[in-house]
N, C-alpha and C positions, 0 to 999 in steps of 0.2 A: 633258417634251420628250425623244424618242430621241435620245439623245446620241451622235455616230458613236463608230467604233475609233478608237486612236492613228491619229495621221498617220503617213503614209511616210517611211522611215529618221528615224523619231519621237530613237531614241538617239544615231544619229549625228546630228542635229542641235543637240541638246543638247553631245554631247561635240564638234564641232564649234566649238559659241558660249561654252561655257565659263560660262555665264552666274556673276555674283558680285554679292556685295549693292551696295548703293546704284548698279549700274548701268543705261543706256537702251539699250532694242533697239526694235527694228521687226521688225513680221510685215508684209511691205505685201501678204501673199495668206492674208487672217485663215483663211478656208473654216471651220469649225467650232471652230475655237481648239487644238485639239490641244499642235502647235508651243509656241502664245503660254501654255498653259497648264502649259507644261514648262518654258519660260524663264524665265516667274511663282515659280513653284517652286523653284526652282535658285536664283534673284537675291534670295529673301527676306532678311530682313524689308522691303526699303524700295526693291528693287531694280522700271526700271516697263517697262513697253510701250506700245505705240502700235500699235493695230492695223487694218489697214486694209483694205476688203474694197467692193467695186462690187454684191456680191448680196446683196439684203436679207433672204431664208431664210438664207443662210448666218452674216450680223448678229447677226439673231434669236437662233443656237444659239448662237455664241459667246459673246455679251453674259449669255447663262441659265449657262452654262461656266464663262465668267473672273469671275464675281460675287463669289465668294467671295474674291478676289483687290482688291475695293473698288477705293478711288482709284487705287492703283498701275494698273490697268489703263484705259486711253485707247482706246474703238472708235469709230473714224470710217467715215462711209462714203462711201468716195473713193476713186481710182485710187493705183497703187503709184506714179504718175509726180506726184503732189502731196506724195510723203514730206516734201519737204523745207519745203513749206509747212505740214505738218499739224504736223510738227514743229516749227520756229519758232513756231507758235500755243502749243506746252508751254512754251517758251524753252528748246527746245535747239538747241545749234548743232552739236553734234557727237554721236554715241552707238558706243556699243560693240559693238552687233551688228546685221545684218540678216540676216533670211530670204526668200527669196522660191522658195513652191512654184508651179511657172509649170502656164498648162493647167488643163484642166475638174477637176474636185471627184468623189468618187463621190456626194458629195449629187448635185448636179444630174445628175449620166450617171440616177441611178436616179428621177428623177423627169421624171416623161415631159410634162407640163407645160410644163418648158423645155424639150422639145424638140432636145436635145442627142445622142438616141441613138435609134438605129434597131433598137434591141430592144424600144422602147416606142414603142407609138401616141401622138402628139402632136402638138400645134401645130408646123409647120417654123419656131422661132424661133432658138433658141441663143444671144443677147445673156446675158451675164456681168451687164448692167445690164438690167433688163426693161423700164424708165421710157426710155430714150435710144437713139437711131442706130438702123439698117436690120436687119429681120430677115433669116434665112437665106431666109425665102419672098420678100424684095421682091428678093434677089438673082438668086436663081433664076429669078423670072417678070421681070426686068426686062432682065437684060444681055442682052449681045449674044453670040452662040455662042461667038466667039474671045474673049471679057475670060473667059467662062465657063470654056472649057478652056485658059485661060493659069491663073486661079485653082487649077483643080483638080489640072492640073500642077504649079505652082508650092509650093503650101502641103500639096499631098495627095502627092506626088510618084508617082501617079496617070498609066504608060505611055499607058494607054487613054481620057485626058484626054479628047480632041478628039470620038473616038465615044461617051463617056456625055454631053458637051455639046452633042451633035445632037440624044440622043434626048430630052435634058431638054428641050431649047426647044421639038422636035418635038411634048410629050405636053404644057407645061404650059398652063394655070398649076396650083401644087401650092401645097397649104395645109398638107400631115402628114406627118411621118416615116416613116408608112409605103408611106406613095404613092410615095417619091422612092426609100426603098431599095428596093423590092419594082421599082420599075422600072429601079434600075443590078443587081442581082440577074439578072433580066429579059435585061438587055442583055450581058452581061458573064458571065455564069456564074459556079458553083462554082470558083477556079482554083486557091486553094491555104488554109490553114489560116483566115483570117480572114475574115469576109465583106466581100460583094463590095464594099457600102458604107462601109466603114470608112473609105479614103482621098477619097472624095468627102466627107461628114460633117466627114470633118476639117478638108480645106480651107475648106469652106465656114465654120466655128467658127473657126477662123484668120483668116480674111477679114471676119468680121462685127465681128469684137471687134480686129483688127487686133493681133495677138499678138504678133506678130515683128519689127513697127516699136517698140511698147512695151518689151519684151525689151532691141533697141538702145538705146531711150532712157534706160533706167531703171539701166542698170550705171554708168554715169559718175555718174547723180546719187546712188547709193548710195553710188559709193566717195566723193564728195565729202563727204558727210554723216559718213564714221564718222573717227574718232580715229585716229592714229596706232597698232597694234595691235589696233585692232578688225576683226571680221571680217565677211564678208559671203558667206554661203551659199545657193546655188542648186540648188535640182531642177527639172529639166526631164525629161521625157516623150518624144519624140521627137526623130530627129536635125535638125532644124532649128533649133529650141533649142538646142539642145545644142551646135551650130557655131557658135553667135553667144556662147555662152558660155565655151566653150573659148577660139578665136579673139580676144575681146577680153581674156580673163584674159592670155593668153600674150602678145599686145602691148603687155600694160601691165606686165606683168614685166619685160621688156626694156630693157635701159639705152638701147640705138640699134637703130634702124629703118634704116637704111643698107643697101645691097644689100650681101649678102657680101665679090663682090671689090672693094671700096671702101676702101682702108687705110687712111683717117680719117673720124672720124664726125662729118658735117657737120647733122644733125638737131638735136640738142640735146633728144632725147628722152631721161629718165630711168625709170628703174622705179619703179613706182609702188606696188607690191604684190609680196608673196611666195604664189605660187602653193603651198598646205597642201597640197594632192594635185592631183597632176599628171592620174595614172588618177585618171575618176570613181569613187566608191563608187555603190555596187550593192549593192542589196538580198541579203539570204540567203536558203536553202530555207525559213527557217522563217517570216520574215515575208512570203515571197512565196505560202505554204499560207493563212496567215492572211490577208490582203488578195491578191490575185492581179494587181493594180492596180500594184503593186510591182515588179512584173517588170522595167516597161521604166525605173525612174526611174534616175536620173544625179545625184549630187550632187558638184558641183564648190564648191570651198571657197577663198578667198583671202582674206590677210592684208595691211590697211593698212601700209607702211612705215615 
C-alpha cells in the first residue's frame, strides 16, 4: 500500500504531546496514521492510542501503518464526537493527549472518487463517511436558492454567494465535479489567485459532513476526557475553524466571563486550561516546499489545568 508523507506540522505535534511511556492519547482525525504513528513511537514501550477516523480508505492505510505498533494501537471507525465512548470501551477515563487534524485529508482531495475536489472529475459526493447522510449532489439539486446561497456564504464565505446559487439551481441537477466547477468558473470568472470554485466546494464539504457544529462539540468533550496536564492539540485549515478554536480556548482560559466594567465577578466561571500558544504555529518554508497543503494550517495547543 502507498503510504502518504508525514502529516502536517508532523513535529510540532509531537513536541506539542510530549508523548511518554505507559501513556493514552487519541488521534480522533486517524487520515493515514502519520500523527498516531509518531505518538506510538515517542510513548514506547507500552504507551497506546486510540484512533479514530469516519473514512474507510483512510482506515485501511492506517490499520497497514500502525501494525507494527500491535495491541498498543486501538482503530475504530467512528466520529471524533464518540471519543469518549470509544474510550470508556478501553476503560479509560482520562488520557494524556489529543489530536485533532480538522478538514479534508490530501488522500481524499487527490482521489476524485470522493469527489471532494474540482481538479478531479468525480462523483459530486464529499461525505467523510461514504455509507451515511446527503451527498454534496442531493444538496445541490435539492435546496432551495436562498438555504443554497446562505450555505455558500456562510461556510465558503463566498461574496458572490447568491449569484452562483441562481445559476446552480438554474443549470441543475449536477452529478460531477466538474460540471459544478466548470459552471461557478463560467459564472464568476478568473478574479484572483485560486479558482473560482474553491469557496463554493468548500462550503458545500462543510455543510455535508456538518464540520463546524462537530468542531463545537467536540472541544468540551476532549477537554473533559484528558488529565489534569494533559494536552489537547488542534489544526485547522481555514479561518472558521480556527475562530471556533481560538475563541473557545481563550474562554476557557479565563477565570471570569463578566463584562469588563463590572467590579465583581459574579459568573463563577473558572479557567479551565493554560492556553501553550496563544499565536498559532504555522508551518515553515520547508515543510510547506514538501507538502504545500501546509500553508494554510493553524495549530493551537492547550494545556488541562
Amino acid at each position: 500500500m502507498n503510504i502518504p508523507h508525514l502529516s502536517v506540522l508532523y513535529k510540532d505535534i509531537i513536541h506539542a504531546l510530549s508523548p511518554r511511556a505507559g501513556g493514552r492519547y487519541i488521534d480522533g482525525t486517524l487520515g493515514a496514521g502519520g500523527h498516531a504513528a509518531g505518538i506510538l513511537a515517542a510513548s514506547a514501550p507500552d504507551g497506546e492510542l486510540l484512533g479514530l477516523d469516519l473514512d474507510p480508505q483512510a482506515l485501511a492505510i492506517a490499520t497497514e501503518r500502525l501494525a507494527g505498533f500491535g495491541g498498543r494501537a486501538h482503530i475504530v471507525r467512528a466520529s471524533y464526537l464518540e471519543m469518549a465512548v470509544q474510550a470508556k470501551a478501553l476503560g479509560w477515563d482520562q488520557v494524556d493527549g489529543i489530536v485533532l487534524d480538522l478538514g479534508v485529508s490530501s488522500m481524499q482531495l487527490d482521489n476524485a472518487g470522493r469527489g471532494f475536489s474540482f481538479l478531479h472529475d468525480g462523483p459530486l459526493d464529499m461525505r467523510f463517511d461514504p455509507s451515511r447522510g446527503s451527498s454534496a449532489a442531493d444538496l445541490v439539486n435539492s435546496l432551495s436558492e436562498s438555504d443554497l446561497a446562505d450555505i455558500i456564504f456562510r461556510y465558503g464565505e463566498e461574496r458572490l454567494s447568491r449569484k452562483i446559487a441562481r445559476i446552480i439551481v438554474q443549470n441543475r441537477p449536477f452529478t460531477t465535479t466538474r460540471q459544478l466547477a466548470d459552471l461557478v468558473l463560467k459564472t464568476i470568472g478568473k478574479r484572483e489567485r485560486i479558482h473560482p470554485a474553491t469557496r463554493t466546494f468548500q462550503a458545500l464539504r462543510i455543510a455535508v459532513n456538518g464540520e463546524l457544529d462537530a468542531v463545537e462539540s467536540v472541544l468540551p468533550l476532549a477537554l473533559e476526557l484528558l488529565r489534569p496536564g494533559g494536552r489537547l492539540a488542534v489544526i485547522s485549515f481555514h479561518s472558521l475553524e480556527d475562530r471556533i478554536v481560538k475563541t473557545y480556548f481563550r474562554r476557557e482560559s479565563r477565570d471570569c466571563l463578566c463584562p469588563p466594567q463590572q467590579p465583581v465577578c459574579t459568573c463563577g466561571h473558572r479557567a479551565a486550561i493554560i492556553e501553550v500558544n496563544r499565536k498559532p504555529i504555522e508551518a515553515g518554508e520547508e515543510e510547506i516546499q514538501v507538502n504545500a497543503r501546509a500553508r494554510s494550517a493553524k495549530l493551537r495547543v492547550i494545556e488541562k489545568r
